[in-house]
Backbone as a chain_set.jsonl record, in Angstrom:
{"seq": "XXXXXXXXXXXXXXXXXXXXXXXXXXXXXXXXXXXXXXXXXXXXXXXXXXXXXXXXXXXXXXXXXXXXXXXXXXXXXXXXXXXXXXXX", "coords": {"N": [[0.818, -1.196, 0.0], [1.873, 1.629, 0.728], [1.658, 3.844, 1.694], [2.384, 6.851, 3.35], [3.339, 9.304, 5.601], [1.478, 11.369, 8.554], [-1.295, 9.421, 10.645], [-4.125, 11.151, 10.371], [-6.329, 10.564, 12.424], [-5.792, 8.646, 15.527], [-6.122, 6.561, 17.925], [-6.264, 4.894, 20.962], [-5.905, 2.492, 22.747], [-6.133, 0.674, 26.012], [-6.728, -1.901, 27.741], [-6.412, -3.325, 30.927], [-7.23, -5.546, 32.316], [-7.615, -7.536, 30.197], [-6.602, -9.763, 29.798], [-7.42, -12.761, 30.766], [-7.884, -13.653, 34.346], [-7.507, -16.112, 35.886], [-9.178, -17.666, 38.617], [-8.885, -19.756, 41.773], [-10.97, -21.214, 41.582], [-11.304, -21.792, 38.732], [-10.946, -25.057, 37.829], [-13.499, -25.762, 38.75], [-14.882, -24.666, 37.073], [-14.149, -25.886, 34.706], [-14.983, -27.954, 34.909], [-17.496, -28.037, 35.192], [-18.273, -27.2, 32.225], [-17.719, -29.525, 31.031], [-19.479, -31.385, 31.968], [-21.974, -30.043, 30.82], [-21.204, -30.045, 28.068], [-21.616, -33.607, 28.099], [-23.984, -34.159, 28.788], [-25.612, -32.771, 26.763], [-25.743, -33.738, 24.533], [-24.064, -33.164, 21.523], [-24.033, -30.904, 21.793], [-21.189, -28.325, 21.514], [-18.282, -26.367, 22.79], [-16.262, -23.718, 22.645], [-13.035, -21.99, 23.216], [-11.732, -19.036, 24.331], [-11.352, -19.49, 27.273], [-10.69, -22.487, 27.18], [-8.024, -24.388, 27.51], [-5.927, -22.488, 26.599], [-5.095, -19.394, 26.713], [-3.552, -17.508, 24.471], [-2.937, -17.086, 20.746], [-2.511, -19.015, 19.018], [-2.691, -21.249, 20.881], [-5.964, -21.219, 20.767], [-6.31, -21.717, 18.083], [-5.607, -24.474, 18.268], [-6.918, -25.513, 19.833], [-9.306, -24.997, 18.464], [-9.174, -26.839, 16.411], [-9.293, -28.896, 17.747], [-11.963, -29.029, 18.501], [-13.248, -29.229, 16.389], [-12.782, -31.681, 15.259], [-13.903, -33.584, 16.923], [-16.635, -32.5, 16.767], [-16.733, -33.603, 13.973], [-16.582, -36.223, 14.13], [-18.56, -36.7, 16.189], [-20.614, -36.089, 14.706], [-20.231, -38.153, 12.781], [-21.153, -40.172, 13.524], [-23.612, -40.038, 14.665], [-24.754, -40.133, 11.946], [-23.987, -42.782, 11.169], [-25.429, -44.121, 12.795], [-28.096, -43.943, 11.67], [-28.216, -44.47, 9.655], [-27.428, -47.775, 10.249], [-29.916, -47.984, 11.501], [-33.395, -49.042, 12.689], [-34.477, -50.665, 10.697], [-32.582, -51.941, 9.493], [-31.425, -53.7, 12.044], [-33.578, -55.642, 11.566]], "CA": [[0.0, 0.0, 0.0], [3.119, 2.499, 0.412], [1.273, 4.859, 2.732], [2.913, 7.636, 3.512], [2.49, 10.467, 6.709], [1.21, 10.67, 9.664], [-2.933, 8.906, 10.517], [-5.457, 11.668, 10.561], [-6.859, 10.146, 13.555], [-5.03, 7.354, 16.343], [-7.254, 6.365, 18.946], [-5.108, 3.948, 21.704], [-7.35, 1.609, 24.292], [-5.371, -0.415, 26.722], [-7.295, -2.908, 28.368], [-5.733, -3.757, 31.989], [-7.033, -6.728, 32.599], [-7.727, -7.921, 29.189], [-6.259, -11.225, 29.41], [-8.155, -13.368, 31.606], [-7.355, -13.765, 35.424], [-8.31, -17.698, 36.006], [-8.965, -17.986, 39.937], [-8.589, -21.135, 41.935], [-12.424, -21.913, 40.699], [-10.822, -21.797, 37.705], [-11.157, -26.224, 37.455], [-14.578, -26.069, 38.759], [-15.572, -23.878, 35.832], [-13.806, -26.23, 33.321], [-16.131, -29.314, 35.326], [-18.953, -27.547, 34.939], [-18.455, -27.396, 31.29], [-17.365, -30.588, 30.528], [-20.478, -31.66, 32.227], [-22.358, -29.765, 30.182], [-21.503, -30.962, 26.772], [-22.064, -34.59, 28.03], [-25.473, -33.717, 28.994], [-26.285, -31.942, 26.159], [-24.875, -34.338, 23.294], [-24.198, -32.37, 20.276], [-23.531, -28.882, 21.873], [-19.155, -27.931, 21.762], [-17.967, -25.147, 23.299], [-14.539, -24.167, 21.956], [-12.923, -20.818, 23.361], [-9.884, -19.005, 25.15], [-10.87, -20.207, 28.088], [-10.342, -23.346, 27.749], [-6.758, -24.977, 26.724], [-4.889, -21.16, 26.844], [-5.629, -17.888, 25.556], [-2.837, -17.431, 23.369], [-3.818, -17.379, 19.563], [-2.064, -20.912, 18.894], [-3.656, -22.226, 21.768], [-7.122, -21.251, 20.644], [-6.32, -22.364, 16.784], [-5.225, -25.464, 18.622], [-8.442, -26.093, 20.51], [-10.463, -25.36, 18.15], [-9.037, -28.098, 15.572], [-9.259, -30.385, 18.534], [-12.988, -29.208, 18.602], [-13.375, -29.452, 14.727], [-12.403, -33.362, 15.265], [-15.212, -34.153, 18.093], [-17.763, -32.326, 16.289], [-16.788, -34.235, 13.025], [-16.649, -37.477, 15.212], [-20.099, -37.117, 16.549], [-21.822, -36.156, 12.897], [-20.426, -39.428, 11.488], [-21.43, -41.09, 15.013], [-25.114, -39.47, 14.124], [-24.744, -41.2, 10.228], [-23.528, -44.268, 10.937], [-26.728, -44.839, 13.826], [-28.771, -43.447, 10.886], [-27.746, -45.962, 8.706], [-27.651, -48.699, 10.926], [-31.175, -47.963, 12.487], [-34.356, -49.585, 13.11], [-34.228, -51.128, 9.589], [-31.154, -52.681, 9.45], [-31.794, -54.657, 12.615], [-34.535, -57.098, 11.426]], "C": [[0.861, 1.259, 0.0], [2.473, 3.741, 0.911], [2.545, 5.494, 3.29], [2.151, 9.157, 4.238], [1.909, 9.907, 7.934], [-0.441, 10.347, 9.53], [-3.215, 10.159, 10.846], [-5.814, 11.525, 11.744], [-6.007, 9.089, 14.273], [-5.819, 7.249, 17.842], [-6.143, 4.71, 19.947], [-5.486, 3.223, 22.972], [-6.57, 0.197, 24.605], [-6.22, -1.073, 28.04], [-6.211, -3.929, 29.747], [-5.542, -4.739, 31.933], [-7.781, -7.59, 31.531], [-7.247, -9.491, 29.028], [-6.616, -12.105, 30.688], [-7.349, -13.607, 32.835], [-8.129, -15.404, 36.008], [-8.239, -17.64, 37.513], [-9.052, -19.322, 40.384], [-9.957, -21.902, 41.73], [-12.308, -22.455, 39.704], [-11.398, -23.908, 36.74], [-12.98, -26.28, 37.716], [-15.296, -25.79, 37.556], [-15.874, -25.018, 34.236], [-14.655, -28.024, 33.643], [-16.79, -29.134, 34.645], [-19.392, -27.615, 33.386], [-18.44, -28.872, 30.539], [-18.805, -31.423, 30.853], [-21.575, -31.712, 31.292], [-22.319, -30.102, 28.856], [-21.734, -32.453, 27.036], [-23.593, -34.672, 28.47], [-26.095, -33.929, 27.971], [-25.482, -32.552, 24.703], [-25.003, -33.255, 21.96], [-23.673, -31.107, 20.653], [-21.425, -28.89, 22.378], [-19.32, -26.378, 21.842], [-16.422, -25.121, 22.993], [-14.513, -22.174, 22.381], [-11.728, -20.49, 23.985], [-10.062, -19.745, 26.222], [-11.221, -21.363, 28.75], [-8.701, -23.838, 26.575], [-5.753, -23.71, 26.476], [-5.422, -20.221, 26.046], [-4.984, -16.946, 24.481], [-3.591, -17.884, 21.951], [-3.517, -18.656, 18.784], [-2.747, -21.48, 19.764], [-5.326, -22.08, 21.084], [-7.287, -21.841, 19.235], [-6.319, -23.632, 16.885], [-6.55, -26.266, 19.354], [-9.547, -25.587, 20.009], [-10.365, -25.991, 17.239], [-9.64, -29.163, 16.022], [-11.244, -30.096, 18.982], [-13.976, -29.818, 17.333], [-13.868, -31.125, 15.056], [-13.587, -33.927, 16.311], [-16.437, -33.615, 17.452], [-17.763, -33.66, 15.08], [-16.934, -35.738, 13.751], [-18.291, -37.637, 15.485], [-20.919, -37.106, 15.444], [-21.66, -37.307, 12.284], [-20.665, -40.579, 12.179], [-23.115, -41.134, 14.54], [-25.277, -40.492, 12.525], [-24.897, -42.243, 10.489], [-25.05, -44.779, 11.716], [-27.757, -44.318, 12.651], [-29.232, -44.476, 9.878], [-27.703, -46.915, 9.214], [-29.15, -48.941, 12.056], [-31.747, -49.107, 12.372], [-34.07, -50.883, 11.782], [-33.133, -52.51, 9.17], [-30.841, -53.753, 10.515], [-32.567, -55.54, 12.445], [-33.975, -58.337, 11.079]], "O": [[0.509, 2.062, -0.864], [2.894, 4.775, 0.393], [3.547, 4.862, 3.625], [1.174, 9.824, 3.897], [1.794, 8.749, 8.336], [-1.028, 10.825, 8.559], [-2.513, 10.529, 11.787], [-5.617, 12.555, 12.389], [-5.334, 8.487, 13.437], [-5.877, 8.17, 18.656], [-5.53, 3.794, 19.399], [-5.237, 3.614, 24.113], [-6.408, -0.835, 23.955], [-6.206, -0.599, 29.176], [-5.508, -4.914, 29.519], [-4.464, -5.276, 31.675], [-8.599, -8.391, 31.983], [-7.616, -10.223, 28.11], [-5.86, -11.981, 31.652], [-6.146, -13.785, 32.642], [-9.266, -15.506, 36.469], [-7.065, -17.546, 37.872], [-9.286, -20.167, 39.52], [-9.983, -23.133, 41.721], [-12.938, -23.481, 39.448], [-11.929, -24.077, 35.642], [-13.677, -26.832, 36.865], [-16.165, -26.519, 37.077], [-16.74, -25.123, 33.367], [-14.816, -28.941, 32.838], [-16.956, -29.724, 33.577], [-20.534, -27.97, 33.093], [-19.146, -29.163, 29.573], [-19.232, -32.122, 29.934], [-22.123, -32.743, 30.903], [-23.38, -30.482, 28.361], [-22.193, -32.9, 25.985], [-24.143, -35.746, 28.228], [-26.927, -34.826, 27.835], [-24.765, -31.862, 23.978], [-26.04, -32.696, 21.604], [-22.986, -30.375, 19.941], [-20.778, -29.369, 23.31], [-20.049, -25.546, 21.301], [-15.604, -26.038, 23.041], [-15.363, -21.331, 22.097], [-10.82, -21.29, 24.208], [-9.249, -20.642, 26.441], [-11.68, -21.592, 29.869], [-8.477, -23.652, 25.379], [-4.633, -24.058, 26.103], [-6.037, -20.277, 24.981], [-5.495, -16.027, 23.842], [-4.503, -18.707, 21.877], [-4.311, -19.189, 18.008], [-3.528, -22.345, 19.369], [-5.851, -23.185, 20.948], [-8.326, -22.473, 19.049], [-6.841, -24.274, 15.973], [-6.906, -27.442, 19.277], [-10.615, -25.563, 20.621], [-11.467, -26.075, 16.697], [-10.248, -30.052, 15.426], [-11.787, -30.927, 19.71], [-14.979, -30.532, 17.324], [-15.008, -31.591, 15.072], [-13.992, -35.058, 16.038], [-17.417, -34.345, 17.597], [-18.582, -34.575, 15.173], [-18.085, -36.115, 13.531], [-19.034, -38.519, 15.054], [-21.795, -37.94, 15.217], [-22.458, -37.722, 11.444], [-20.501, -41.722, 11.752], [-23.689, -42.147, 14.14], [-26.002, -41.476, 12.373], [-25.91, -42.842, 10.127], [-25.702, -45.712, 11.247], [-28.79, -44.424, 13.311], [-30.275, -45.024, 9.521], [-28.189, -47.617, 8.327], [-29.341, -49.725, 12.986], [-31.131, -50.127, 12.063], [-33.473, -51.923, 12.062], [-33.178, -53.64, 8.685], [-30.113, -54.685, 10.172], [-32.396, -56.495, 13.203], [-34.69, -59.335, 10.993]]}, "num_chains": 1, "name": "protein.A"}
């Protein structure tokens, strides 16, 4: 682009505590969820905080969510295909 000069405008917002403060609840939280998607088959939760809040960590957990969703849809097929039908 080869911009050249200074911006017109610069606006500069520093967020203290912007990067999450995990307290010693911190495991109960990550129960509570885990709970929750076995409950609630089908629902994934994929976010910073869980697995680190770095932007590799979150690319990283949400591949590893990718793979459990895709897992359960061909979990869903296969009982689809093997239903009622297919037992007689």
């Amino acid at each position: 682009m080869r911009i050249e000069g200074q911006p017109a405008y610069v606006r500069i917002i520093r967020w203290e505590k912007a990067i999450p403060q995990y307290t010693l609840r911190y495991k109960t939280v990550l129960d509570a969820i885990d709970r929750f998607e076995q409950n609630f088959r089908g629902a994934f939760l994929c976010s910073n905080y869980r697995g680190g809040i770095a932007v590799g960590d979150c690319l990283m957990q949400a591949e590893k969510t990718a793979q459990r969703v895709l897992k359960h849809l061909e979990s869903i097929s296969k009982a689809s295909i093997e239903g009622p039908l297919h037992e007689r």
